[in-house]
ChimeraX commands (.cxc) that place a marker at each C-alpha (Angstrom):
marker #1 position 6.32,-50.18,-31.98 radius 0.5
marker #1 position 3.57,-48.37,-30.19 radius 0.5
marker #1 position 4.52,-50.50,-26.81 radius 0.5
marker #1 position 7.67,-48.68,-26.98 radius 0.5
marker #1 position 6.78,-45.39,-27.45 radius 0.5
marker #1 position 4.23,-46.02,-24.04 radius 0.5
marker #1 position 7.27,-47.19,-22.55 radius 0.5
marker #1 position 9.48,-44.24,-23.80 radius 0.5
marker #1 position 6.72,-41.98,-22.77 radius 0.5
marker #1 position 6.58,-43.77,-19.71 radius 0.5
marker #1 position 10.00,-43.32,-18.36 radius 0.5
marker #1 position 10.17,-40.05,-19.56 radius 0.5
marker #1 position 7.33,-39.42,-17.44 radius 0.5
marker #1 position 8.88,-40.74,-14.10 radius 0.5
marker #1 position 12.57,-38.99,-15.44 radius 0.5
marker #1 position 10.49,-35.79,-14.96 radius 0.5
marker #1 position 9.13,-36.34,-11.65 radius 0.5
marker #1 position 12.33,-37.82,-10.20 radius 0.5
marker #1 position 14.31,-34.73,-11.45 radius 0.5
marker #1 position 11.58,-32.54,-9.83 radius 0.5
marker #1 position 11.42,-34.34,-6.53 radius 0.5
marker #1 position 15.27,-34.14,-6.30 radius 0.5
marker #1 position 14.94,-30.33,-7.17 radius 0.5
marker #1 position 12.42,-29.44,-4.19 radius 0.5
marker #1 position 14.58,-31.54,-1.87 radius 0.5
marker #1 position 17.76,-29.96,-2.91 radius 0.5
marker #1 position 16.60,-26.52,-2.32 radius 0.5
marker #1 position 15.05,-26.84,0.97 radius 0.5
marker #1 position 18.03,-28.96,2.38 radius 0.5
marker #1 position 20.38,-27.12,4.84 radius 0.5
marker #1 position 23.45,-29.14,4.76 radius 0.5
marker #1 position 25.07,-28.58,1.61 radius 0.5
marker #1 position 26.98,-31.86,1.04 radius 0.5
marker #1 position 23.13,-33.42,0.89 radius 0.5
marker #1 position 21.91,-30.47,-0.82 radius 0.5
marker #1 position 24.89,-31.42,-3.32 radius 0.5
marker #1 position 23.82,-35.00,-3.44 radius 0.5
marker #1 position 20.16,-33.89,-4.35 radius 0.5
marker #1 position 21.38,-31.72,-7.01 radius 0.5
marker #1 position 23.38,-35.03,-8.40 radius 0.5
marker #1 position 20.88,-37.04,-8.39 radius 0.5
marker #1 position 18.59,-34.58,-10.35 radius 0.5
marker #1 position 21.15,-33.86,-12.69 radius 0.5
marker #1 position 21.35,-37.66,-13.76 radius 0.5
marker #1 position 17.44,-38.31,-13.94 radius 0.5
marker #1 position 17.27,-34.95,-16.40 radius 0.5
marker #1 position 20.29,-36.21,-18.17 radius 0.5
marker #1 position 18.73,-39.50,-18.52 radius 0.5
marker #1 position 15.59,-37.77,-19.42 radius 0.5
marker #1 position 16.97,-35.52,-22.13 radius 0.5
marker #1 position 18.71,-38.83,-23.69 radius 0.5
marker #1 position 14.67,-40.59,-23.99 radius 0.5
marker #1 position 13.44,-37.38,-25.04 radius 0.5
marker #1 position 16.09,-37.12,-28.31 radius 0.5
marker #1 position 15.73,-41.41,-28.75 radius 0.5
marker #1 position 12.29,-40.76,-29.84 radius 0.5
marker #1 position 12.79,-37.51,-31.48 radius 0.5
marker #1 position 15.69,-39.41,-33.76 radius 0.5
marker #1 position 13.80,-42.68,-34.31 radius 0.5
marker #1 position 9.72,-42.45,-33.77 radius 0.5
marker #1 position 9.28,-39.40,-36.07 radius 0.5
marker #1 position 9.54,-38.43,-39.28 radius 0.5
marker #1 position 12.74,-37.66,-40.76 radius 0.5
marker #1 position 13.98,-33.99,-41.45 radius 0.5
marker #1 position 17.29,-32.27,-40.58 radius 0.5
marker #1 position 16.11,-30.25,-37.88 radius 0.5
marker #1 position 14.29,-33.19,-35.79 radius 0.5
marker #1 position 17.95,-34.94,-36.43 radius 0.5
marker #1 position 20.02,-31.14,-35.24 radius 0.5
marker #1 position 17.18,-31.41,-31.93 radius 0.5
marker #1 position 17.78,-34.91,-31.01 radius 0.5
marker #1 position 21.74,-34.90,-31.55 radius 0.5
marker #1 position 21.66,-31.42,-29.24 radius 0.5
marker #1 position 19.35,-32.85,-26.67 radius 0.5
marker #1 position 22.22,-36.33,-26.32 radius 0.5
marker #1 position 24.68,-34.16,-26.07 radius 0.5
marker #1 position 23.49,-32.22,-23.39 radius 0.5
marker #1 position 21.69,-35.32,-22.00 radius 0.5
marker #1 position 25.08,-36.93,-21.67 radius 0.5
marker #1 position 26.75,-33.69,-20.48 radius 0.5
marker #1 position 24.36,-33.91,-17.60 radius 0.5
marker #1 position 24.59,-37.52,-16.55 radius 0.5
marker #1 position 28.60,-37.39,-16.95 radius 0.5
marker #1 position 28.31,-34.67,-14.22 radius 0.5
marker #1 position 25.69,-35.79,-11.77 radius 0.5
marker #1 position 27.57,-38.82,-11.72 radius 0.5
marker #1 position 31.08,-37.43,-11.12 radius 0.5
marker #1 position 29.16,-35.00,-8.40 radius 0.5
marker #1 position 27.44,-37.68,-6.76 radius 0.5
marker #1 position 30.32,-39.43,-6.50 radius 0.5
marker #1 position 32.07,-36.22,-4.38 radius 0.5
marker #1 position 29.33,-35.41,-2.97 radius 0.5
marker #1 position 28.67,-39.40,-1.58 radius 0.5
marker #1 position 32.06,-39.33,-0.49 radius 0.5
marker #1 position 31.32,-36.07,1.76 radius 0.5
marker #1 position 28.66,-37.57,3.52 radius 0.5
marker #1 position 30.49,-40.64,4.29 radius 0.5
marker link #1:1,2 radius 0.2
marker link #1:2,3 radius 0.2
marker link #1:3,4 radius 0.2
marker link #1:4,5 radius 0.2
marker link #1:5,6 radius 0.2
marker link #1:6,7 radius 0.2
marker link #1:7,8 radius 0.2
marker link #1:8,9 radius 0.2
marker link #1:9,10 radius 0.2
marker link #1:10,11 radius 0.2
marker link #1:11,12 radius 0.2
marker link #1:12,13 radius 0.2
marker link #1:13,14 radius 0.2
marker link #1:14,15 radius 0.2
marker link #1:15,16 radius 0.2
marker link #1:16,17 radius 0.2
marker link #1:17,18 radius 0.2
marker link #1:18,19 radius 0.2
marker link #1:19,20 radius 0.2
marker link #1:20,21 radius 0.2
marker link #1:21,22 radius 0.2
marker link #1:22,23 radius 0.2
marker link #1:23,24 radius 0.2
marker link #1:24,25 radius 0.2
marker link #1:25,26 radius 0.2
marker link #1:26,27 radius 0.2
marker link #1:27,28 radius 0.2
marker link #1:28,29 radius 0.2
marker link #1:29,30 radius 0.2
marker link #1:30,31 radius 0.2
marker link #1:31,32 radius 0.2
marker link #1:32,33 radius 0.2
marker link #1:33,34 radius 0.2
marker link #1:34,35 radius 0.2
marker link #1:35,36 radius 0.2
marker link #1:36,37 radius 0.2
marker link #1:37,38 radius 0.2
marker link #1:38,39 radius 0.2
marker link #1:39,40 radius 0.2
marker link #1:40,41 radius 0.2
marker link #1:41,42 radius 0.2
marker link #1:42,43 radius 0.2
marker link #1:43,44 radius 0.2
marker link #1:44,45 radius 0.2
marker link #1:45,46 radius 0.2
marker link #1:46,47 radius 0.2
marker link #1:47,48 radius 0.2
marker link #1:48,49 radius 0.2
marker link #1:49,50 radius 0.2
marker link #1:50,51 radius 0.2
marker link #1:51,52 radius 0.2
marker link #1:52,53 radius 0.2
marker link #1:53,54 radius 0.2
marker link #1:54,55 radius 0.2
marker link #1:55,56 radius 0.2
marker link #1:56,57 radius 0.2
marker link #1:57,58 radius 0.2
marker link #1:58,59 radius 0.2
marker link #1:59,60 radius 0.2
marker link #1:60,61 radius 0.2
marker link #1:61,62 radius 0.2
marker link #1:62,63 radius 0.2
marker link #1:63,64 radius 0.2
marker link #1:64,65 radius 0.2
marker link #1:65,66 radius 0.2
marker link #1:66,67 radius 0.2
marker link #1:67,68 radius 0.2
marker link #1:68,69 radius 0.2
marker link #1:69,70 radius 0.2
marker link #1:70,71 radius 0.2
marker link #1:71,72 radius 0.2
marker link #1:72,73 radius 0.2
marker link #1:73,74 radius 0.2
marker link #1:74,75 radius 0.2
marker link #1:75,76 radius 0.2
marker link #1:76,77 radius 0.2
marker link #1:77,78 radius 0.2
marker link #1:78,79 radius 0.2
marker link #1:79,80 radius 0.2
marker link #1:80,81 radius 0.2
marker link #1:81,82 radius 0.2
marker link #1:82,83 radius 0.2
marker link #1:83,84 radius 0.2
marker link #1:84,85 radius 0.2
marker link #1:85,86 radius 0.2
marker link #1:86,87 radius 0.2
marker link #1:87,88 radius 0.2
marker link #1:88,89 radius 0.2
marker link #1:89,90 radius 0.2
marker link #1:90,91 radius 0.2
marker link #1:91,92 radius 0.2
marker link #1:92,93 radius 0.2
marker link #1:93,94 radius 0.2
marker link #1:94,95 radius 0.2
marker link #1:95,96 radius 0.2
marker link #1:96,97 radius 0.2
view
């Protein structure tokens, strides 16, 4: 159990600096289908971030409606996110090509 909430806290971790990275690079890019791309990208390591974040809110702590309210809010946006850096990666990939 505590391996996986290293791991957990692990990717979460490297989620954070990804969707950081891809945040400095988007705004200092001039071409705006790569400065699109960039923005993708980030948008799917936060969404993937948000989605750890609420997996251990819902299952490593203890129970009470509002940690349950949190974690379902934080998948739902977490999903919303990687649903729409994926679709804008997509256009965006397509742009550059």
């Amino acid at each position: 159990m505590f391996a996986i909430q290293i791991t957990l806290f692990s990717l979460i971790c490297l989620l954070l600096a990804l969707s950081v990275f891809f945040s400095f690079r988007a705004r200092r890019e001039k071409e705006p289908a790569k400065r699109g791309l960039y923005s993708a990208r980030m948008n799917i390591c936060m969404g993937l971030m948000l989605v750890m974040i609420a997996v251990t809110q819902l299952f490593f702590f203890s129970e009470s409606s509002f940690r349950r309210i949190f974690g379902t809010v934080l998948v739902l946006l977490g999903l919303f996110n990687l649903f729409a850096g994926i679709r804008n990666h997509g256009h965006f990939d397509r742009l550059l090509r």
